[in-house]
Every structure is written in structure tokens, then in C-alpha cells.
C-alpha positions in Angstrom: 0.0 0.0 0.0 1.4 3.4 -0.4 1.3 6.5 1.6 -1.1 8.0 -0.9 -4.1 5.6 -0.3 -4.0 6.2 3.3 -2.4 9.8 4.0 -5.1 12.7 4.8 -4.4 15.4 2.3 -6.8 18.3 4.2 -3.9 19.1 6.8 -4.3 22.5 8.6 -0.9 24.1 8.9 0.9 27.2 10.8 3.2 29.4 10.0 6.7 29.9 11.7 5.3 33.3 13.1 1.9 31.9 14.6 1.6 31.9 18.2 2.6 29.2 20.5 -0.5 29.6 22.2 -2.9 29.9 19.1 -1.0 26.7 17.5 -2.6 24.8 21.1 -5.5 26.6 20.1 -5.9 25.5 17.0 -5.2 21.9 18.4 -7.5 21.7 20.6 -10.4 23.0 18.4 -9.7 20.8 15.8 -8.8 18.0 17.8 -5.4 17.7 16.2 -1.8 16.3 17.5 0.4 17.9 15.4 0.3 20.8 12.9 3.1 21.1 10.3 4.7 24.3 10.1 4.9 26.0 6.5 6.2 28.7 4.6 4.4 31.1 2.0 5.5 28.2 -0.6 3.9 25.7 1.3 7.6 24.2 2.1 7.9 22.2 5.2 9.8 24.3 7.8 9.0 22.4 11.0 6.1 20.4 12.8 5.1 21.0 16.5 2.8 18.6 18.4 0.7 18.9 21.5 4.2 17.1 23.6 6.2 20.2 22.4 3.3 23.0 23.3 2.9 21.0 26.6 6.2 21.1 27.1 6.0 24.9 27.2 2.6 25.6 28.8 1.5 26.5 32.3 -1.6 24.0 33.3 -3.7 25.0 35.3 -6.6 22.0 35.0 -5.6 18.2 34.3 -7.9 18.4 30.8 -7.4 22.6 29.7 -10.7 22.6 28.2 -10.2 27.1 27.8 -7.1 29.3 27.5 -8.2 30.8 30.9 -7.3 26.7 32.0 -3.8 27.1 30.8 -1.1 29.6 29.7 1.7 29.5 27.1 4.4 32.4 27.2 2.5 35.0 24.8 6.1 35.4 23.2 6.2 32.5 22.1 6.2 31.2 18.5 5.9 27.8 15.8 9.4 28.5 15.0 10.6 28.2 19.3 8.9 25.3 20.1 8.8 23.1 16.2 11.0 20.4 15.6 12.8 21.5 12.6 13.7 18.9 9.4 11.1 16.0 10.8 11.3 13.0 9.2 9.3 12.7 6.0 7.8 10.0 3.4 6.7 10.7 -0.2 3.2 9.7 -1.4 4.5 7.2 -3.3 6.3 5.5 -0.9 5.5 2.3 0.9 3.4 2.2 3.8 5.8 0.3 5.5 8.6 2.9 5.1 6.0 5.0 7.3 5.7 2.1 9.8 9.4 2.1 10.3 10.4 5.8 10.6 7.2 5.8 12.8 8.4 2.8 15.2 12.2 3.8 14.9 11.8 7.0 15.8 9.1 6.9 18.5 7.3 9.9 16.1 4.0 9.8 15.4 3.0 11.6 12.3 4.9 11.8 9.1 4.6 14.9 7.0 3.8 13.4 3.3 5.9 15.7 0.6 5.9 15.7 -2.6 7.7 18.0 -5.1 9.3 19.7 -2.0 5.6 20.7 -1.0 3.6 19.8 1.7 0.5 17.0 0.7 -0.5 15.4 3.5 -0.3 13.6 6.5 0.0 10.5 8.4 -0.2 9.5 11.7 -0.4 6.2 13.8 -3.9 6.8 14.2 -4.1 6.6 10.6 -2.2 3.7 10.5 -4.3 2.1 13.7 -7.6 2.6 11.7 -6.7 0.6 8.8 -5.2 -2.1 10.7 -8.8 -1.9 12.4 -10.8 -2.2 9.2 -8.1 -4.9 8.0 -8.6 -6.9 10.8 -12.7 -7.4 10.4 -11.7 -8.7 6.9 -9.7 -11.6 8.2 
């Protein structure tokens, strides 16, 4: 299987400028683990997940459910607290490529690039949803 079948290709991003705390923000309304971090040519600079905002953020309740609930250094930008040159997979690469940078790494999501440009993602959920719907064909 390759990345392609299986990547989602609707990714919200950030820029290097946002906010620290509006990239939590922007997690937590949309549910999201990581957002990749782009430039104005849609080039990969960075990815930052919820470990690296928590990392930097002042919690105030277990489950933050409001910003009033937790605080992240209003100084704070994508470009502080990203990880810089992530690990990434092609489209047209094999699935299992993305199971091993995944598992060797202890990552989980892959930024999917194609033409030096960002396409998609895919995560372990990703991966743990298909080994779901494989697993009621067996």
C-alpha cells in the first residue's frame, strides 16, 4: 500500500510566526496532535505537536478545556517550540517505510511531501484505523 491511499491530504498548517499559544489553540479546536509548520511556498519548515506546546505551557486544570485553564508564554512562537527537518515520506512511498520511521523513531506523524511541497499527513492513528478495518476482513 502506499502512503497515498492512506495519508489525509486536508492538513491544517501554521506558519513559523503563529503563536505558541494559538497553535494549542488550533489543536485543541480541531482535535489535532500535530500541525506542520509551512512557509508562504507551502515548504515544510518544522512540525510541532501537542508534547512540544505542553512542554512549554503552564496548566492549570488536568484536561485545559479554555485558555483561561492554561497559559503558554504570549512570546512564544511555531518556529521556538517546532521540531525543525522532521522525518518525512513521499506519497509514493510504501506504507511500511512509514511504519518504520514511525516505530524507529518513536514519532507519530509523518509529514507526506511531494515535489518539495507539503500534501498530507500520516499519523499512527491513521495507520491504527486501517489495521482496524483490516482486521474485520480476516
Amino acid at each position: 500500500m502506499k502512503i497515498r491511499e492512506l495519508m489525509q491530504s486536508n492538513v491544517v498548517t501554521i506558519s513559523e510566526d503563529t503563536l505558541a499559544k494559538d497553535a494549542y489553540e488550533l489543536m485543541r479546536t480541531h482535535r489535532l496532535r500535530h500541525l506542520p509548520v509551512v512557509n508562504r511556498e507551502n515548504r515544510l519548515a518544522g512540525i510541532v505537536s501537542d508534547r512540544d506546546l505542553l512542554n512549554v505551557a503552564v496548566i492549570f486544570k488536568k484536561h485545559p478545556r479554555s485558555p483561561e485553564e492554561y497559559h503558554i508564554d504570549d512570546a512564544l512562537k511555531a518556529r521556538d517550540v517546532m521540531t525543525a527537518e522532521p522525518a518525512t515520506v513521499s506519497p509514493d512511498h510504501d506504507l511500511g517505510l512509514a511504519l518504520d520511521l514511525i516505530l524507529g523513531l518513536a514519532i507519530s506523524s509523518l509529514p507526506v511531501i511531494e515535489d518539495g511541497k507539503l500534501v498530507g499527513i500520516v499519523t499512527n492513528t491513521d495507520m491504527l484505523l486501517l489495521l482496524k478495518k483490516l482486521s474485520k476482513d480476516l
